[in-house]
C-alpha positions, 0 to 999 in steps of 0.5 A: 392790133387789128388782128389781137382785137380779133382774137379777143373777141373771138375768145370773148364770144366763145367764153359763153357756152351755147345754149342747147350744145353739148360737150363735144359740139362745144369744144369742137365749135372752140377749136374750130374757130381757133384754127379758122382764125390761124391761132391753132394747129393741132390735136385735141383729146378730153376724156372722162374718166379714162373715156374720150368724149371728144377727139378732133384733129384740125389742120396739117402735120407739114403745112409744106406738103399738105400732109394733114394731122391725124388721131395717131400724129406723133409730136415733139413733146417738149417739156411734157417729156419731164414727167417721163425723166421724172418716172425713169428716176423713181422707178430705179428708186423703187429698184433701190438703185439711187434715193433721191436725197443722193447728191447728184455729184454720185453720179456725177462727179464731173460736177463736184462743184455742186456738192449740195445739190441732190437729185431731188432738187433737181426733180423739183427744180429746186437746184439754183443751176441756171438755165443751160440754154442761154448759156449755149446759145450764147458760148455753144460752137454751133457747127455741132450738136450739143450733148449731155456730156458737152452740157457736164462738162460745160458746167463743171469746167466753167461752174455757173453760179447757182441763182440761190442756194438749194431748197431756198426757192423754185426756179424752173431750170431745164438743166435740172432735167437734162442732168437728170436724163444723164443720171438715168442712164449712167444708173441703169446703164442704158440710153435714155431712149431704150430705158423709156422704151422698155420701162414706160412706153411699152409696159403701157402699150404707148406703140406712138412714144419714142424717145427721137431726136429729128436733127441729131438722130434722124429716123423715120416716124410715121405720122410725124408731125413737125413743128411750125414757126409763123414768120414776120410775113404770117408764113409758117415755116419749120425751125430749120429754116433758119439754119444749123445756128437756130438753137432747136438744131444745135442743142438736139442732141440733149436729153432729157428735158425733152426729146419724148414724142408722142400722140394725144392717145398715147398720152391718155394710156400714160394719164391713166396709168397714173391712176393705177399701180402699174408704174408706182405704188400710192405712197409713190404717186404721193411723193410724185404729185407732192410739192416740197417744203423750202427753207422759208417754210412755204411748200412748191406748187411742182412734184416730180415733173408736173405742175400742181394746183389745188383748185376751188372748183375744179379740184386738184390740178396736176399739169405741166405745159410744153413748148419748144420752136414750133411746137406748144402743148399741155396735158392737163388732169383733174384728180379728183373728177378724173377728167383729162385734156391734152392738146398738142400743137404743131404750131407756136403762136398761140397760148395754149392756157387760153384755149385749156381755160375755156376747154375746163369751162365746158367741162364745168357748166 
């Protein structure tokens, strides 16, 4: 109790801007105190108008060695990696290899079960399928690594009941993007990991971004940041020291959902070009950063691997927060002012909304 009544004041008082600061002095004076406090490990990028105003690291990339976090760190993105599946499946649209209203049974036919779903439901998350994860945690052998192939096969042996009917509701569904990483590369006949590489990552100079799975397909990376846990003792410790059987090792080896990894600087060569027609053309991007219209009439909030907000003040939000065992990000645009913050952390006991709410406050005086 102590320690929440700590934390809510610390926030209470950093709510209200410092007389005489500027932007910069302000965030760094939000996420120092967070870090001083133990609610942050991470790094921070906000830029305006593709320009950094401010960039700041604060603690360690592996708190057992000391290894501190830098400007180039690379971090398990998490469900930041949506957005990226997303635009793999619009780029093979706009090579007219798939169309989006396609049931995902083309390309799947493992999955005949689920003859009404389209490839569209999937990027909206608009499908009905449940949620794979509690499913394997639950029934999963976890003396090996799980797949997307073992993750069809599950669902088209077993066939889960859809949670609704598709287009009746949103429901977020990792399972959604996970069959969508498969379809990606049963179209283009490569591996997740090398369509991004040459589709996305390198077209855009992202030299920190690769698709990299640390249990599954361990590698070297460089500047590797990796994901801390705090224990019931106030220690922070990596997810694998709970052993094979804790659900970050097991389900490594599925893609899709996540497994990108990137840096704070990468993601803004990727924010920006969003903005251009480097990628996608403007009657793409509309369909990308659009909702969709259910059967009841009512339009979502979720395009194609972001979350969308239409704000009184700040203007149009496009969004998506990541989290994952030791690892809790989010990149958050502003459409019409052209103004970007992401943070990524290598920690997961703080509520990343907290500190972007206060960031977009600074931003607004």
């Amino acid at each position: 109790m102590k320690k929440l009544l700590l934390l809510l004041g610390t926030l209470l008082y950093l709510s209200v801007p410092s007389l005489g600061q500027t932007k910069p002095a302000q965030l760094d004076s939000l996420f120092t105190e967070l870090y001083r406090q133990g609610s942050f490990n991470g790094n921070v990028l906000v830029a305006e108008n593709g320009v950094p105003i401010f960039e700041k690291s604060y603690g360690k990339a592996d708190e057992q060695s000391g290894r501190p976090l830098h400007a180039e760190s690379v971090f398990e993105l998490a469900s930041l990696s949506k957005a990226f599946t997303a635009m793999g499946i619009v780029l093979l649209q706009q090579q007219g290899k798939l169309r989006y209203d396609d049931p995902i049974a083309k390309y799947l036919p493992e999955l005949a079960g689920y003859e009404k779903i389209t490839i569209r439901h999937l990027l909206h998350h608009t499908s009905g399928l449940p949620d794979y994860t509690d499913y394997f945690i639950e029934h999963w052998d976890k003396s090996k690594f799980a797949t997307n192939p073992d993750l069809i096969n599950a669902f088209g042996h077993v066939r889960p009941p859809v949670l609704f009917q598709p287009n009746e509701r949103f429901s977020y569904s990792n399972t959604n993007y996970a069959f969508l990483g498969t379809i990606l590369e049963r179209v283009s006949h490569q591996s997740y990991a090398d369509f991004l590489a040459q589709s996305i990552f390198k077209p855009l100079g992202m030299k920190r971004s690769l698709v990299y799975q640390s249990r599954y397909k361990p590698q070297k990376v460089e500047n590797y940041a990796l994901g801390h846990l705090v224990d019931s003792t106030g220690h922070k410790v990596q997810p694998d020291a709970y052993g094979k059987t804790f659900f970050t090792y097991f389900l490594d080896g599925i893609t899709g959902d996540r497994t990108v990894n990137s840096s704070v600087r990468d993601l803004l060569l990727w924010d920006q070009a969003l903005y251009s027609d480097r990628l996608i053309n403007d009657q793409e991007k509309d369909e990308v950063f659009s909702g969709v219209t259910l059967l009841n009439g009512q339009t979502t909030d979720y395009g194609f691997g972001w979350m969308l907000k239409q704000d009184p003040t700040y203007g149009k939000l496009v969004s998506h927060s990541g989290s994952w065992a030791g690892y809790i990000h989010y990149i958050d645009r502003h459409i019409d002012s052209k103004k970007t913050i992401i943070i990524l952390q290598n920690m997961d006991n703080f509520n990343n909304r907290v500190a972007m709410d206060r960031v977009r406050k600074i931003l607004y005086p």
